[in-house]
TITI-560345 format. One record per residue (C-alpha): z, y, x; residue number from 0; residue in three letters. Coordinates in steps of 0.1 Angstrom, whole numbers, padded with zeros to 4 digits. Last residue first. Layout:
<pts>
Z/Y/X/NUM/ALA
...
</pts>
This chain:
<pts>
-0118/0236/0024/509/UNK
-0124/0226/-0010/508/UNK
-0115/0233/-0041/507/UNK
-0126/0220/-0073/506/UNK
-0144/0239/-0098/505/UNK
-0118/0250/-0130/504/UNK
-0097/0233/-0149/503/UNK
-0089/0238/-0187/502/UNK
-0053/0231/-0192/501/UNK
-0042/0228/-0228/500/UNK
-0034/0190/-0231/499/UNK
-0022/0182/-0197/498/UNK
-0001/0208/-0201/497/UNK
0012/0201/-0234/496/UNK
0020/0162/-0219/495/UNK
0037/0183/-0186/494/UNK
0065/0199/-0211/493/UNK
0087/0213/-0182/492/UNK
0122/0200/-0187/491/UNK
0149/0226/-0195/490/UNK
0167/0207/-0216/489/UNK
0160/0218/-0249/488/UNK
0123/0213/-0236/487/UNK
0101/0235/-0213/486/UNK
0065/0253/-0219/485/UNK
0057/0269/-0185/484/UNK
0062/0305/-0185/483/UNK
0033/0325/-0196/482/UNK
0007/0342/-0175/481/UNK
-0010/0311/-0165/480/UNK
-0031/0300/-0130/479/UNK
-0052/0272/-0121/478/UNK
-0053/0249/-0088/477/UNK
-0074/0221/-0085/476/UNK
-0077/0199/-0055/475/UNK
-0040/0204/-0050/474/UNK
-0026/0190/-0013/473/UNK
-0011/0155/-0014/472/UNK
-0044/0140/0004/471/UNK
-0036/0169/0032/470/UNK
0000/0159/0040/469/UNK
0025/0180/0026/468/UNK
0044/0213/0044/467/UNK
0017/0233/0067/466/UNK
-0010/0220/0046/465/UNK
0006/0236/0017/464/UNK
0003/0272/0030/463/UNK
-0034/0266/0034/462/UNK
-0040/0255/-0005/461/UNK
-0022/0284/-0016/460/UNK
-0045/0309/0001/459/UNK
-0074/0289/-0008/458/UNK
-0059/0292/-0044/457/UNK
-0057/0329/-0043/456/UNK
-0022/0348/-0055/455/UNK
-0023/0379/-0074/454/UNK
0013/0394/-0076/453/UNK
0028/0424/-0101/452/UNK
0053/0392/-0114/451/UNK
0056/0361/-0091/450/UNK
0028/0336/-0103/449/UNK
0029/0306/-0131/448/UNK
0009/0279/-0110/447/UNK
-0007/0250/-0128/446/UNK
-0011/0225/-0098/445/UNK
-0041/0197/-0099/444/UNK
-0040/0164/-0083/443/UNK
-0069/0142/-0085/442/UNK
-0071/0114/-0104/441/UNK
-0089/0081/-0110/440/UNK
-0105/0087/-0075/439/UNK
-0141/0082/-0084/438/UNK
-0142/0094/-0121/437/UNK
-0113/0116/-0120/436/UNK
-0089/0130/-0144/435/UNK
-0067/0157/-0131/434/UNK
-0029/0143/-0120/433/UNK
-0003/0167/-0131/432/UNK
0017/0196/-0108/431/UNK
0036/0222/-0124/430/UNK
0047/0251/-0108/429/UNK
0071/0282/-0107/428/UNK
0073/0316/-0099/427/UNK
0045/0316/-0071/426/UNK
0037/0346/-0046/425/UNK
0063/0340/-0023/424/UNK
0050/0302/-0013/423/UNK
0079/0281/-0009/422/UNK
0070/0273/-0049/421/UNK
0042/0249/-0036/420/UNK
0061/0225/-0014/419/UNK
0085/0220/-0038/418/UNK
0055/0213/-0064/417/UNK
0042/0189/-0042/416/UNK
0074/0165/-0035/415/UNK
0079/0169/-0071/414/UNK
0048/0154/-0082/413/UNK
0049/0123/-0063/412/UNK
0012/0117/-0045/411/UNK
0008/0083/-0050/410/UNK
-0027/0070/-0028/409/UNK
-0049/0044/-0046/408/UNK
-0074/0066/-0055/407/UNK
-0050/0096/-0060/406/UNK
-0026/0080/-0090/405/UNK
-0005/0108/-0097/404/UNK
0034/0106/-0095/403/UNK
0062/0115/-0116/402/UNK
0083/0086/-0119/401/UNK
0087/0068/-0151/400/UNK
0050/0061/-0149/399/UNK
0030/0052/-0178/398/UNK
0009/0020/-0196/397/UNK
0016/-0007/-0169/396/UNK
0005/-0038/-0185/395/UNK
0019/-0069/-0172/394/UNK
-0001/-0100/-0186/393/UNK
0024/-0129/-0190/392/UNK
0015/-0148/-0219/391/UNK
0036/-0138/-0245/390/UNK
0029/-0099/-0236/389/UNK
0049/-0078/-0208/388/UNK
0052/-0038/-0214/387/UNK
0054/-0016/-0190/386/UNK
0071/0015/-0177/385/UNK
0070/0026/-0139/384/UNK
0102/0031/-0120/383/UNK
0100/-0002/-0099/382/UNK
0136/-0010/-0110/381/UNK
0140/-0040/-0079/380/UNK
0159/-0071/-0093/379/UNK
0185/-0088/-0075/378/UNK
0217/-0074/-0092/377/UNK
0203/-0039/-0085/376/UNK
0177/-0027/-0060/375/UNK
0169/0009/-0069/374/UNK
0197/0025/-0076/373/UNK
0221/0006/-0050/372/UNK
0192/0012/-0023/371/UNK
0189/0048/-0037/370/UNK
0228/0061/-0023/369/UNK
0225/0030/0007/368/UNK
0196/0056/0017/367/UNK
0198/0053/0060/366/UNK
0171/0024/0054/365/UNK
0157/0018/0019/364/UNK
0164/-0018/0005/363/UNK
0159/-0057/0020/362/UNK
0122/-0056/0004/361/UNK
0112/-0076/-0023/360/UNK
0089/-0106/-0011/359/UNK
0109/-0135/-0022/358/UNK
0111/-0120/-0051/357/UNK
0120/-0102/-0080/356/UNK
0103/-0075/-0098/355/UNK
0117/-0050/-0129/354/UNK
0091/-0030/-0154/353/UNK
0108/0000/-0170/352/UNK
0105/-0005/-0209/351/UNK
0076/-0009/-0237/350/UNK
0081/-0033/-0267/349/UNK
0068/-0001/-0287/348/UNK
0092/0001/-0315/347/UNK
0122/-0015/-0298/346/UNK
0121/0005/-0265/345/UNK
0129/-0020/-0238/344/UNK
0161/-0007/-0211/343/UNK
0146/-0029/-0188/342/UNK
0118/-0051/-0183/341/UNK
0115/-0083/-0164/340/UNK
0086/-0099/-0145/339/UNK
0095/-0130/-0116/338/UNK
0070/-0131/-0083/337/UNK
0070/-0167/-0060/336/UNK
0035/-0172/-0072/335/UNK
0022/-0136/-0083/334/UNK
0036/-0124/-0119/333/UNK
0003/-0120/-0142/332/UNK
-0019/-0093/-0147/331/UNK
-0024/-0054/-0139/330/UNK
-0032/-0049/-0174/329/UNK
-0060/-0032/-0189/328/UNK
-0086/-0051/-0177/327/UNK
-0078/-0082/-0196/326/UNK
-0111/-0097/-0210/325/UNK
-0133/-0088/-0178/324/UNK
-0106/-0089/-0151/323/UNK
-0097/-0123/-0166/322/UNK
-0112/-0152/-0152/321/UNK
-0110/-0132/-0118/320/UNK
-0073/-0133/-0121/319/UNK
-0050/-0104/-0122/318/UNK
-0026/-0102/-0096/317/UNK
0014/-0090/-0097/316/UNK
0035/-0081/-0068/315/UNK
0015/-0083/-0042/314/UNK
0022/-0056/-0014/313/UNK
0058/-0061/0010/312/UNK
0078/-0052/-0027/311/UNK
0090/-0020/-0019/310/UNK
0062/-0009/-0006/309/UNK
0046/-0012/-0047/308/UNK
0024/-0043/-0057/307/UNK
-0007/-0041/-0083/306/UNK
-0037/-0068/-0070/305/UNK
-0067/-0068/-0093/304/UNK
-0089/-0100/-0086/303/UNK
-0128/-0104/-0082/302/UNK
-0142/-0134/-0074/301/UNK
-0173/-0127/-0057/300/UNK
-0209/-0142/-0055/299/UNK
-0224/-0110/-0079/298/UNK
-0210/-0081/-0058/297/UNK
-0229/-0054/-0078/296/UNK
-0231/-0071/-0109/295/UNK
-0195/-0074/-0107/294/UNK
-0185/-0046/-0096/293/UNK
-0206/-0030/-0127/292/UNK
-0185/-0053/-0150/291/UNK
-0152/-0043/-0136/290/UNK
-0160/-0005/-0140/289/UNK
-0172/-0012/-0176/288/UNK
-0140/-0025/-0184/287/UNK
-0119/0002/-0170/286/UNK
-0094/-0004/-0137/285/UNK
-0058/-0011/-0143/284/UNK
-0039/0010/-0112/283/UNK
-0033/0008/-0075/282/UNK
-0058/-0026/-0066/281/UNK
-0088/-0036/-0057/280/UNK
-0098/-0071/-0047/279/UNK
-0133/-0087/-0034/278/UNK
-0134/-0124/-0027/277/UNK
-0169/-0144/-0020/276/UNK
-0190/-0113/-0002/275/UNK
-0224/-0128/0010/274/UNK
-0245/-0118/-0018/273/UNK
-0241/-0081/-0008/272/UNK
-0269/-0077/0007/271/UNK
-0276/-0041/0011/270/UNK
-0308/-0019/0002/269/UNK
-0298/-0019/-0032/268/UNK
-0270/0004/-0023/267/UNK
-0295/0027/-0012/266/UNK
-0282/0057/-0036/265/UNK
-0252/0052/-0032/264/UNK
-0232/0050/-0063/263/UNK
-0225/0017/-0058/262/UNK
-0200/0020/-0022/261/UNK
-0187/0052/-0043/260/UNK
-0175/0030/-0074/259/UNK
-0166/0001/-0043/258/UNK
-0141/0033/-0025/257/UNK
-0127/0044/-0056/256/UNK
-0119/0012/-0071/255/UNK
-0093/0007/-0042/254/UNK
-0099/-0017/-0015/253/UNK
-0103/-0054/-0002/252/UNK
-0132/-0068/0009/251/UNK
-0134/-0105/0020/250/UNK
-0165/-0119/0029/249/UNK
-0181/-0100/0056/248/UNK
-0214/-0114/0072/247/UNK
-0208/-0085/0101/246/UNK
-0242/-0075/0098/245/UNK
-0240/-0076/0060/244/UNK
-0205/-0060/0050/243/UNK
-0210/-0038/0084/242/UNK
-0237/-0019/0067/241/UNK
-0222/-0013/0034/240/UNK
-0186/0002/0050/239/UNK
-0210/0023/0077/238/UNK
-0228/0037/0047/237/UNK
-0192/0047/0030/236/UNK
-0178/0060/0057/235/UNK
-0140/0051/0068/234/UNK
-0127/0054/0093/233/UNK
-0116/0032/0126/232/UNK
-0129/0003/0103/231/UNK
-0117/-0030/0118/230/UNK
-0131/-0064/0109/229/UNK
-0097/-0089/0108/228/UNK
-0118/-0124/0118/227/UNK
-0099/-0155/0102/226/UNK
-0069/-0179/0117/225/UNK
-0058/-0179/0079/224/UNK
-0025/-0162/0089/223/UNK
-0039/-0141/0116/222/UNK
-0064/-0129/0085/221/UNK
-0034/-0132/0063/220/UNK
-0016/-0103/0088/219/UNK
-0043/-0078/0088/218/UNK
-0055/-0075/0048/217/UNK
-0024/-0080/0029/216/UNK
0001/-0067/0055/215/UNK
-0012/-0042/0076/214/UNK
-0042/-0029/0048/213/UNK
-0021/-0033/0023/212/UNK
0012/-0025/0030/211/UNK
-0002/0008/0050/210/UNK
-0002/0020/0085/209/UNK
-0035/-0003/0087/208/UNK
-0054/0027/0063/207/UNK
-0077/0011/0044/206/UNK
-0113/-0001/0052/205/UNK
-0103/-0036/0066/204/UNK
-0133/-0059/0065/203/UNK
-0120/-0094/0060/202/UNK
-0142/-0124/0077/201/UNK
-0124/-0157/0063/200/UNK
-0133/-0190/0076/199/UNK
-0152/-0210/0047/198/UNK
-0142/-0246/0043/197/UNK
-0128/-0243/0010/196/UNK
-0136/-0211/-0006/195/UNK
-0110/-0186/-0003/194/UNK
-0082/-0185/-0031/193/UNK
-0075/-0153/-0035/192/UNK
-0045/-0158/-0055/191/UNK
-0027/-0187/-0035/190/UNK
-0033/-0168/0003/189/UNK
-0023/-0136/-0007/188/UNK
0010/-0154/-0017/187/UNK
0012/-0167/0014/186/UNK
0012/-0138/0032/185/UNK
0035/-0118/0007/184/UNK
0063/-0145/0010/183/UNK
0058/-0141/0054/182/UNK
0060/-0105/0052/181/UNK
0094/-0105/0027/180/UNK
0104/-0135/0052/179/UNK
0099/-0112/0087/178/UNK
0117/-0084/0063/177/UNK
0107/-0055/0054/176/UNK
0134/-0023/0051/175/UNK
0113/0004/0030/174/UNK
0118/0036/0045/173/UNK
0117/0065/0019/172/UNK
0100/0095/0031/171/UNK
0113/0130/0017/170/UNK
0105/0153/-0012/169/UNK
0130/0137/-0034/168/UNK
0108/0118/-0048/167/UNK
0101/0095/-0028/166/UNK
0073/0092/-0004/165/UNK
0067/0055/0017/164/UNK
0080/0047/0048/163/UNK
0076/0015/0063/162/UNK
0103/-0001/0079/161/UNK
0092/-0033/0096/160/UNK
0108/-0064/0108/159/UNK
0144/-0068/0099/158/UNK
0156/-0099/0104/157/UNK
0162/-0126/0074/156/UNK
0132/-0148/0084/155/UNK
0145/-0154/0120/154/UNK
0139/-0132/0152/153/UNK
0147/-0160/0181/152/UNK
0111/-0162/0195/151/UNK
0114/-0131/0215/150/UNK
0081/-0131/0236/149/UNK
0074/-0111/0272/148/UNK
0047/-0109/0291/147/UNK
0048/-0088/0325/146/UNK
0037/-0055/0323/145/UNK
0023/-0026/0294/144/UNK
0030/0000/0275/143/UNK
0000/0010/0258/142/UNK
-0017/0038/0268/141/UNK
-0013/0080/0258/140/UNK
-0031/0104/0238/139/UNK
-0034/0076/0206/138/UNK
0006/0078/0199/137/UNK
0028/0047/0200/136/UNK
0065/0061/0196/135/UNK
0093/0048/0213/134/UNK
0132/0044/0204/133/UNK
0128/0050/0170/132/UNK
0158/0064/0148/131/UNK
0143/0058/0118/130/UNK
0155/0092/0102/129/UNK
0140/0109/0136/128/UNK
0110/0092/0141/127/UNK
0098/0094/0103/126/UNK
0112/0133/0099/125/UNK
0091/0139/0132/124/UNK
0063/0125/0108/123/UNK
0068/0142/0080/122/UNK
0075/0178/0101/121/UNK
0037/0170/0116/120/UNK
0022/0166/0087/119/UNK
0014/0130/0071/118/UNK
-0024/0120/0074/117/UNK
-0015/0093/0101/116/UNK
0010/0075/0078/115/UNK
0036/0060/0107/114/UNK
0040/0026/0108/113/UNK
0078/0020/0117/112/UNK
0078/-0017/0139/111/UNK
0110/-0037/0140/110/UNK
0118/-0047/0181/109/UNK
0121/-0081/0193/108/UNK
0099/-0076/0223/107/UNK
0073/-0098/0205/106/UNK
0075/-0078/0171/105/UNK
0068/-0044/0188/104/UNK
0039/-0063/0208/103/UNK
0025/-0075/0175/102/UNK
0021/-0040/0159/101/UNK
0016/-0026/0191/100/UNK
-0015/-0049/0194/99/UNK
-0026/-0044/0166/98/UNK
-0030/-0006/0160/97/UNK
-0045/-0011/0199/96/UNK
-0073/-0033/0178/95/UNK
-0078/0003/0161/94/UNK
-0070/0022/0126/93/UNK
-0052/0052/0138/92/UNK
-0023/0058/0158/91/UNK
0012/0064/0151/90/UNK
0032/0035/0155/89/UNK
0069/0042/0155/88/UNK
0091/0017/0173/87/UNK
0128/0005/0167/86/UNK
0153/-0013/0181/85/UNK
0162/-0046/0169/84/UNK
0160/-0066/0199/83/UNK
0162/-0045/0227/82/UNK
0135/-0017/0239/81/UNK
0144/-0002/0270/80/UNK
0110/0009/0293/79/UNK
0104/-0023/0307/78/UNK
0110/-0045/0272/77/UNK
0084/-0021/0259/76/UNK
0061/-0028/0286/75/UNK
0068/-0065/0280/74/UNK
0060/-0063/0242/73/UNK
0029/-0043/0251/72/UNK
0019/-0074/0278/71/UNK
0025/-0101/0248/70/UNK
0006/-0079/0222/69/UNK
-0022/-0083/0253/68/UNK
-0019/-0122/0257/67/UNK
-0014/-0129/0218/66/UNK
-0052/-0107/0210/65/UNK
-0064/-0123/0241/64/UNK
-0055/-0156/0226/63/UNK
-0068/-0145/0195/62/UNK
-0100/-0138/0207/61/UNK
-0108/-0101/0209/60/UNK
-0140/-0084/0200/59/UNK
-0140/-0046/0214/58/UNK
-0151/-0014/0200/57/UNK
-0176/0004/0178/56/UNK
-0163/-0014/0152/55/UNK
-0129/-0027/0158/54/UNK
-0131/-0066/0161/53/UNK
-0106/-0087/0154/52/UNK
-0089/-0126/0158/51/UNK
-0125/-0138/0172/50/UNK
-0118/-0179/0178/49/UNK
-0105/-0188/0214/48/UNK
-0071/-0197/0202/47/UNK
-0077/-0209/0171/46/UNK
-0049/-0237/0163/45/UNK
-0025/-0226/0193/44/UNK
-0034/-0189/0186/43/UNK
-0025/-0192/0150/42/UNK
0009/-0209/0152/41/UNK
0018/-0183/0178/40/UNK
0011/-0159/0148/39/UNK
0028/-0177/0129/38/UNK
0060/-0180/0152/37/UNK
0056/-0140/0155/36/UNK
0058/-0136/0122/35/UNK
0089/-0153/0115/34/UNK
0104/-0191/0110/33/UNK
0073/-0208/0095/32/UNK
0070/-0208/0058/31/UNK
0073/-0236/0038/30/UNK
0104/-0234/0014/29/UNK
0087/-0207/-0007/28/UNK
0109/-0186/-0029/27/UNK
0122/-0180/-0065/26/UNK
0154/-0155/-0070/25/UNK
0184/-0172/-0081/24/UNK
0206/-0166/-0049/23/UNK
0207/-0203/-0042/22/UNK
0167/-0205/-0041/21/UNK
0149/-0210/-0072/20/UNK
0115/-0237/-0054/19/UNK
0080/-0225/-0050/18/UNK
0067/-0257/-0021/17/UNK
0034/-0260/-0043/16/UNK
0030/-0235/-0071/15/UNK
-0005/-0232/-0068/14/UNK
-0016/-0207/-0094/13/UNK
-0031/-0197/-0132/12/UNK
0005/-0195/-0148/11/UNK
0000/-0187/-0182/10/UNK
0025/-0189/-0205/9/UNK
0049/-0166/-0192/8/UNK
0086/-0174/-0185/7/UNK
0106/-0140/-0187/6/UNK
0126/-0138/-0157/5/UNK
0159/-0154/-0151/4/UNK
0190/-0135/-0160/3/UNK
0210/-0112/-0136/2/UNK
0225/-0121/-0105/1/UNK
0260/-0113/-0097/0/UNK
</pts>
């Protein structure tokens, strides 16, 4: 059964070309080729000798060379076993070889599972094992690679990707992405950033590649758009300002973190930023002022706030450069083929868990079908954060139903931390809360009520946690009470007082 239709906003500031309500109720577009890899086939055949990437540092590949080589990997896959449908872990870092297993797991018929390089090592062997890959791409070995090979038979509705995001039950979630949930976000990337006419895109990717944004909102519209994917191994902020102008970058897409540090540089001046024409940032409504300085600081580019979960392929919602400076505290206004709802609305504040449906919502969680039927219900996806939805369509995200903090960009669930944190023998119990932070947004901090007669130290703490969580999930600031933590009727720990009282301390490091 499918649920009502979507609120209808006012505004609706896109192309809506070829956006028709398919037969299951949900809106789509009827133009998209049959899967990724018949895009990217599309691609090479319109710009085959055009530059498809460059890794700095590295190589600049045509994307015929970039088809020939993901052609040769999918072969070398097909040599060592991989069928249709199996699948492949990639775990390497941000590279041109990042692409080319991406493509050559899709052109032996395989789904790709990008693995998050900062995960520990029991997160990523619980990756490999839950997914069940056949092959894992790691950077101390070579590509497969033989005679080409190219499935072309993979069709919109096949699985192409699981990418595995945290939950909150401590373990990764895989998020089962279609060819057609890829495809929908493509072209929805397209319609809200609305390149120049004429002008071939140059996107610098800065973000992590194992992630929905920088694989499939940064990497795949530049094969899309037949434009130049730039590729930052790592990131470094003077690296990221210098390769805007000698690479004549026009696209940047990141986190406000990364453009507040970009301006805080002390020789930002020295940089030409004229030459950027689109710059996005996304995770979380960004303040006024914030928007205004990027502004002044990229002064030829429209700006745009993208907000979009795993769950639904990236772009979910995108706030229009004609309003990042009015409407800054909403994430803006349903994406092309993108419906809003709300459920379970309070009546006093109008504010209720936000829903999204889609072409672009994931097929559900793989090996979960306990959180799929949660999670994905009648249609909609229940994002878990609350919202409210005005008369015009602006999406304002204004708390999270989940416990998570906000870590430029990154969520770090709360629960996954604090179970990681009471293992040690010298904590009672823990709360963790995100600590306000200019740069990052927030940062997390723990509030640690130790084991009677002990005398923990935060490095100490910090070090047992890096054997359990990845390292952006470990607490920055750690602080330490006598009393219990204040709890409801119910037993729930009071984390609103707790924000409230806590003084923090330095931040650690180390």
């Amino acid at each position: 059964m499918i649920v009502k239709e979507g609120r209808t906003p006012k505004l609706l500031p896109y192309d809506m070309a070829h956006v028709v309500r398919r037969p299951d109720g949900t809106l789509g577009y009827d133009n998209l080729p049959k899967s990724l890899v018949e895009q990217f086939e599309n691609t090479v055949g319109a710009y085959g000798s055009e530059e498809a990437l460059y890794e700095l540092g590295g190589e600049r590949v045509t994307y015929q060379q970039l088809w020939n080589r993901s052609s040769r990997v999918a072969g070398g896959l097909a040599a060592i076993g991989i069928a249709p449908g199996d699948r492949v872990a990639i775990n390497l870092p941000n590279g041109n070889n990042w692409a080319y297993a991406f493509y050559g797991v899709l052109m032996a018929g395989g789904v790709v599972v990008p693995v998050n390089t900062r995960f520990s090592e029991a997160e990523v062997d619980y990756v490999v094992t839950d997914s069940g890959a056949k092959y894992v791409f790691t950077a101390d070995k070579a590509l497969p690679d033989a005679e080409p090979t190219v499935h072309r038979d993979r069709g919109g509705k096949d699985l192409g990707a699981i990418f595995y995001t945290s939950g909150t039950t401590g373990f990764p979630k895989g998020a089962m992405t279609t060819h057609e949930n890829f495809l929908a976000n493509c072209e929805t990337v397209n319609r809200v950033m609305r390149l120049p006419d004429g002008m071939r895109m140059r996107n610098l990717i800065s973000v992590p590649m194992f992630h929905v944004t920088g694989c499939n909102s940064q990497l795949l519209i530049a094969v899309m758009k037949g434009g130049t994917a730039v590729i930052m191994p790592a990131f470094d902020v003077q690296l990221f300002l210098k390769t805007i102008v000698e690479e004549r970058i026009n696209v940047c897409v990141s986190v406000p973190a990364i453009y507040w540090l970009a301006m805080n540089q002390p020789n930002f001046k020295d940089f030409d930023m004229s030459g950027v024409r689109v710059l996005t940032y996304g995770g979380a409504p960004t303040a006024a002022d914030v928007v205004g300085k990027i502004a002044a600081a990229w002064p030829n580019a429209r700006l745009g706030n993208g907000f979009g979960l795993t769950e639904t392929a990236s772009v979910s919602t995108f706030l229009p450069h004609e309003y990042c400076d009015t409407r800054p505290e909403t994430v803006g206004l349903a994406a092309p083929v993108i419906e809003l709802d709300l459920f379970e609305v309070d009546p006093d504040t109008g504010v209720g868990e936000l829903l999204i449906r889609g072409q672009n919502i994931v097929a559900g969680y793989w090996n979960k079908p306990e959180q799929t039927a949660e999670t994905f219900v009648d249609g909609w996806l229940h994002t878990g954060d609350l919202a409210k939805l005005d008369d015009d369509g602006f999406c304002q995200i204004v708390d999270r139903k989940k416990d998570m903090v906000n870590r430029g960009g990154e969520n770090v669930y709360c629960v996954e931390v604090e179970g990681a944190i009471v293992q040690h023998p010298d904590v009672f119990e823990v709360a963790v809360v995100g600590v306000p932070d200019e740069m990052m947004g927030e940062k997390v901090g723990a509030i640690i009520v130790p084991q009677p007669g002990s005398n923990p130290d935060p490095k100490d703490i910090r070090a047992f946690c890096k054997t359990l969580i990845a390292d952006f999930k470990v607490p920055q600031y750690i602080t330490f009470r006598k009393e219990p933590l204040p709890r409801n009727a119910g037993g729930k720990v009071l984390k609103p007082i707790l924000r409230k009282e806590t003084v923090w301390g330095e931040q650690l490091r180390g």
